[in-house]
Backbone as numpy.savetxt, mean C-alpha at the origin, in Angstrom:
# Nx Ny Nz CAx CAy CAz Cx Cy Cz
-12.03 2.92 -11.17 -11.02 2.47 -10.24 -10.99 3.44 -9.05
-10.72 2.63 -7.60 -10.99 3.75 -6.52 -9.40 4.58 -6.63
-9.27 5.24 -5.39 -7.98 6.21 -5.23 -7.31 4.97 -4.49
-7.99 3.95 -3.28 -6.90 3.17 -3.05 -6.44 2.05 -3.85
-7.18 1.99 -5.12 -6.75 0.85 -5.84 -5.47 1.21 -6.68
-6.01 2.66 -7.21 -4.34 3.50 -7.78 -3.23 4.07 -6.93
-3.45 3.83 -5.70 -2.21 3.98 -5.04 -1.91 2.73 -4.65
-2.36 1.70 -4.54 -1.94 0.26 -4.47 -1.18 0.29 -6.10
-1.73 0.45 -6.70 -0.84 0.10 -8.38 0.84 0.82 -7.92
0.51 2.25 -7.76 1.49 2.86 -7.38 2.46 2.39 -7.13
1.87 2.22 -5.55 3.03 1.36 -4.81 3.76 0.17 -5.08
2.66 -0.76 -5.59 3.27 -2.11 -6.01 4.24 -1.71 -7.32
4.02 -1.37 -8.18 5.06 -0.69 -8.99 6.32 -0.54 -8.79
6.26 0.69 -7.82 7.41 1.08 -7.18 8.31 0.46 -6.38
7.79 -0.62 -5.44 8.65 -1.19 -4.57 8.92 -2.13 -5.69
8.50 -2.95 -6.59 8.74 -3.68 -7.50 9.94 -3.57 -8.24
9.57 -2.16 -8.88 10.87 -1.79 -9.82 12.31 -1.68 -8.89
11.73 -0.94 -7.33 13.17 -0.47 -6.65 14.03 -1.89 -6.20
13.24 -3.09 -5.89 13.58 -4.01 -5.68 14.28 -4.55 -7.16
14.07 -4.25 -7.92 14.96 -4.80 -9.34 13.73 -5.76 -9.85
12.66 -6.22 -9.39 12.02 -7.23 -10.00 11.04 -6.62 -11.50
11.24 -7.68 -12.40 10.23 -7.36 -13.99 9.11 -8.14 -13.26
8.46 -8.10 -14.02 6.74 -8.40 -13.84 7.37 -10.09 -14.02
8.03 -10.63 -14.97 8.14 -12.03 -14.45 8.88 -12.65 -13.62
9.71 -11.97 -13.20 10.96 -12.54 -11.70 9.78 -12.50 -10.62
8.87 -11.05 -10.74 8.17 -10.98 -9.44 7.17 -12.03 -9.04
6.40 -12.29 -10.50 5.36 -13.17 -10.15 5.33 -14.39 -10.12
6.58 -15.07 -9.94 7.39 -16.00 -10.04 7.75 -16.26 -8.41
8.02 -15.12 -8.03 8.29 -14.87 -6.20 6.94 -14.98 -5.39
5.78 -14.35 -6.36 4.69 -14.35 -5.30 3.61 -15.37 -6.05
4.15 -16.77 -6.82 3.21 -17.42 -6.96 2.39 -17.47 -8.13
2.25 -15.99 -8.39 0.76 -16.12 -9.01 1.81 -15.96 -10.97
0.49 -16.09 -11.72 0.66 -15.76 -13.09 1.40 -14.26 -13.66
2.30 -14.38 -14.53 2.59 -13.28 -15.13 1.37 -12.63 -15.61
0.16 -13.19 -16.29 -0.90 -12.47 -17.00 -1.36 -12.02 -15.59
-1.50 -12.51 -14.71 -2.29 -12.20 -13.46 -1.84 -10.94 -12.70
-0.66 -11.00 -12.38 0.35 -9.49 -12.26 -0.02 -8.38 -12.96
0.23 -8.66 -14.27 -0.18 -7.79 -14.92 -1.30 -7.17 -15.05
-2.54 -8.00 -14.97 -3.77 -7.42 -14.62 -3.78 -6.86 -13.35
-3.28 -7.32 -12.01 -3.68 -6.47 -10.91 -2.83 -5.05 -10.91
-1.61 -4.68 -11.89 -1.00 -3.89 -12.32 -1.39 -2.62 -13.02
-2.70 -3.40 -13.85 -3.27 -2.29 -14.56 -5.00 -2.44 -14.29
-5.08 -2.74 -12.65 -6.39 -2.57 -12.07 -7.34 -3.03 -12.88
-7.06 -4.42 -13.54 -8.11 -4.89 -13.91 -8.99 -6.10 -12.80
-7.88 -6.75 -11.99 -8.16 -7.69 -10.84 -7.27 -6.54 -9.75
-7.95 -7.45 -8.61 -7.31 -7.29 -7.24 -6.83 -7.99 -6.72
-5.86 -8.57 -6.12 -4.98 -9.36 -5.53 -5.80 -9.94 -3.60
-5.63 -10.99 -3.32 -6.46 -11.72 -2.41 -6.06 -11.42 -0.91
-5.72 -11.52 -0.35 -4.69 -10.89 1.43 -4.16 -11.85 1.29
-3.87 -13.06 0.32 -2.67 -14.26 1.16 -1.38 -13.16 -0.01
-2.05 -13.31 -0.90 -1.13 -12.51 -2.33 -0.67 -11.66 -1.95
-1.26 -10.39 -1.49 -1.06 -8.93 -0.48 0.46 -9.53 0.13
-0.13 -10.53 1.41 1.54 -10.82 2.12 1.99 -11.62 1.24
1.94 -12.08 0.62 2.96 -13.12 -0.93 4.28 -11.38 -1.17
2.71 -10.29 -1.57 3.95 -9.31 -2.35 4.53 -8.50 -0.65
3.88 -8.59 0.14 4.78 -7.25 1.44 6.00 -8.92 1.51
5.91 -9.87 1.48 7.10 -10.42 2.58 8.36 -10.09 1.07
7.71 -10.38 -0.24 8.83 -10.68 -1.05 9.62 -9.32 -1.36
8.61 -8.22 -1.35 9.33 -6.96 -1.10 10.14 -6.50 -0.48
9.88 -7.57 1.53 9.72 -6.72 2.75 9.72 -5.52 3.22
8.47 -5.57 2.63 7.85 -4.35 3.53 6.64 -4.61 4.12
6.33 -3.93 5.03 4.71 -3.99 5.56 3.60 -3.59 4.88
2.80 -4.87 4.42 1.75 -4.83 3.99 0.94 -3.28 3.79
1.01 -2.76 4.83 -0.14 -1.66 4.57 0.69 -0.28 3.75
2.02 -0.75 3.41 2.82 0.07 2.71 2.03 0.27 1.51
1.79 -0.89 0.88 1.25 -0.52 -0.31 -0.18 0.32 -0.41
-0.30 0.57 0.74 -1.72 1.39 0.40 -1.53 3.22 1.09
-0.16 3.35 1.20 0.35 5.00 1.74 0.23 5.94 0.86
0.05 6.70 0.86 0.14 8.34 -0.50 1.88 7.93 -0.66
2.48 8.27 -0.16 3.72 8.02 -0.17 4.33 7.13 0.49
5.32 6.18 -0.51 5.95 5.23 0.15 7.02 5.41 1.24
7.22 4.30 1.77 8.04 4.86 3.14 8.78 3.27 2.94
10.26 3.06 2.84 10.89 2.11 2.60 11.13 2.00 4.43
10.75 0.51 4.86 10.90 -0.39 5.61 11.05 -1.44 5.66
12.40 -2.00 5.36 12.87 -3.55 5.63 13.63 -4.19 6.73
13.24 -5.36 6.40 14.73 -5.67 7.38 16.08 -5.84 6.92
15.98 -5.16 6.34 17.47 -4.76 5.56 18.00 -3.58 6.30
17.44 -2.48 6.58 17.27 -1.08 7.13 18.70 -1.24 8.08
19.46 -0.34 8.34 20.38 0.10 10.08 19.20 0.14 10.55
20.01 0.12 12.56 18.90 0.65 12.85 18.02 2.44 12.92
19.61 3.04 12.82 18.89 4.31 12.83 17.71 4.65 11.82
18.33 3.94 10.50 17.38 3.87 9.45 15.81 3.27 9.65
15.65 2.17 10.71 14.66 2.08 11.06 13.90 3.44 12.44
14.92 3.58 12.97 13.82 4.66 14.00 13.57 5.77 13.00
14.27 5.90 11.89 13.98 7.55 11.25 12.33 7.25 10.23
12.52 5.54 9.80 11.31 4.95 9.24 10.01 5.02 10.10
10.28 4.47 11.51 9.12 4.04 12.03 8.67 5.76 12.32
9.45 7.12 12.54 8.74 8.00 12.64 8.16 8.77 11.42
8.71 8.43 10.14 8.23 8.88 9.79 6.14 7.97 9.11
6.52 6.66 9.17 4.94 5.81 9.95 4.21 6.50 10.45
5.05 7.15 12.00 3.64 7.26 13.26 3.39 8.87 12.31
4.39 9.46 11.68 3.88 10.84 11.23 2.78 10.37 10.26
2.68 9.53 9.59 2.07 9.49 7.86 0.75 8.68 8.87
0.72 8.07 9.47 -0.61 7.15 10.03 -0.90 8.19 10.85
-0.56 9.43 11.40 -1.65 10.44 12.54 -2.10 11.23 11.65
-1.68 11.62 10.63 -2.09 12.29 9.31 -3.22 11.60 8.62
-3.18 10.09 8.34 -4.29 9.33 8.25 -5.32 9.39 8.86
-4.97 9.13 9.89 -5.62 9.07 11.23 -6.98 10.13 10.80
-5.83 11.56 11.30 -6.99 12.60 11.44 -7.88 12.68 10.01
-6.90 12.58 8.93 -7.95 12.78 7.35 -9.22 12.46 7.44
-9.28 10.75 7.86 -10.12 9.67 8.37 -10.89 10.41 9.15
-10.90 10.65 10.61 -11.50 11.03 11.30 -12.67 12.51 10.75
-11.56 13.24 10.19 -12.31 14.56 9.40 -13.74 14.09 8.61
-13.18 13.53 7.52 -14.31 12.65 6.70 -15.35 12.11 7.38
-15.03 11.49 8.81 -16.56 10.50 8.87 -17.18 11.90 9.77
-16.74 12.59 10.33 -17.37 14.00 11.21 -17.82 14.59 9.77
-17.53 14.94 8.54 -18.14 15.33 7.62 -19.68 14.79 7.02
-19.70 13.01 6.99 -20.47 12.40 6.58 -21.56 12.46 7.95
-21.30 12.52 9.02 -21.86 12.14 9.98 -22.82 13.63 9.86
-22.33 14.87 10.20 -22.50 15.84 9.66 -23.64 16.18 8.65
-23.17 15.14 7.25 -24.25 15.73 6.13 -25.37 15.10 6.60
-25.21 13.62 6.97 -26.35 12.64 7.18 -27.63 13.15 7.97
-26.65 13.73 9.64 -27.35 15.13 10.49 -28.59 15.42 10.02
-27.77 16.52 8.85 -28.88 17.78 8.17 -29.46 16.98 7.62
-29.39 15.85 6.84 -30.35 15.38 5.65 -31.46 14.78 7.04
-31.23 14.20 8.07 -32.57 13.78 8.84 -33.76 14.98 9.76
-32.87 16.03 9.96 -33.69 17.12 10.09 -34.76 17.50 9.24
């Protein structure tokens, strides 16, 4: 299993439980099978991008939530201050991405370099 498939479990978990939903209220909300939940739960399947927004709208949250190191609660439920204190802490956690990302492919780019020398 990759690292983003276990922080997708993670997440889906988590917003799951915080939302109050069991594995059958939820999968009941997003359509699909209780056995089916459960497998993408314990990374045996992966869930499709219509499913993905099936689970960000029934959560509400934004889709790419489920794939953060750490979750960051954003709904439209939120105040708004509660949303500007959300969306910064976003642009903080995505420039942090950002650069990780960026580091890594200057690393690979890097090894690839030396290996054609």
């Amino acid at each position: 299993m990759t690292h983003i498939q276990k922080l997708f479990i993670q997440n889906l978990r988590y917003y799951r439980t915080q939302a109050g939903f069991s594995q059958l209220s939820f999968s009941e909300k997003i359509n699909i099978s209780p056995n089916y939940l459960n497998a993408i739960e314990n990374g045996k399947n992966f869930p499709s991008l219509e499913i993905l927004q099936n689970i960000a709208d029934v959560l509400q949250i934004l889709p790419y939530q489920l794939f953060l190191e750490s979750p960051v609660i954003y709904s439209s439920k939120t105040a708004d201050s509660d949303k500007l204190s959300s969306s910064n802490e976003i642009i903080q956690i995505a420039t942090s991405l950002k650069q990780k990302l960026i580091d890594q492919i200057d690393a690979i780019i890097e090894m690839h370099s030396q290996q054609t020398l």
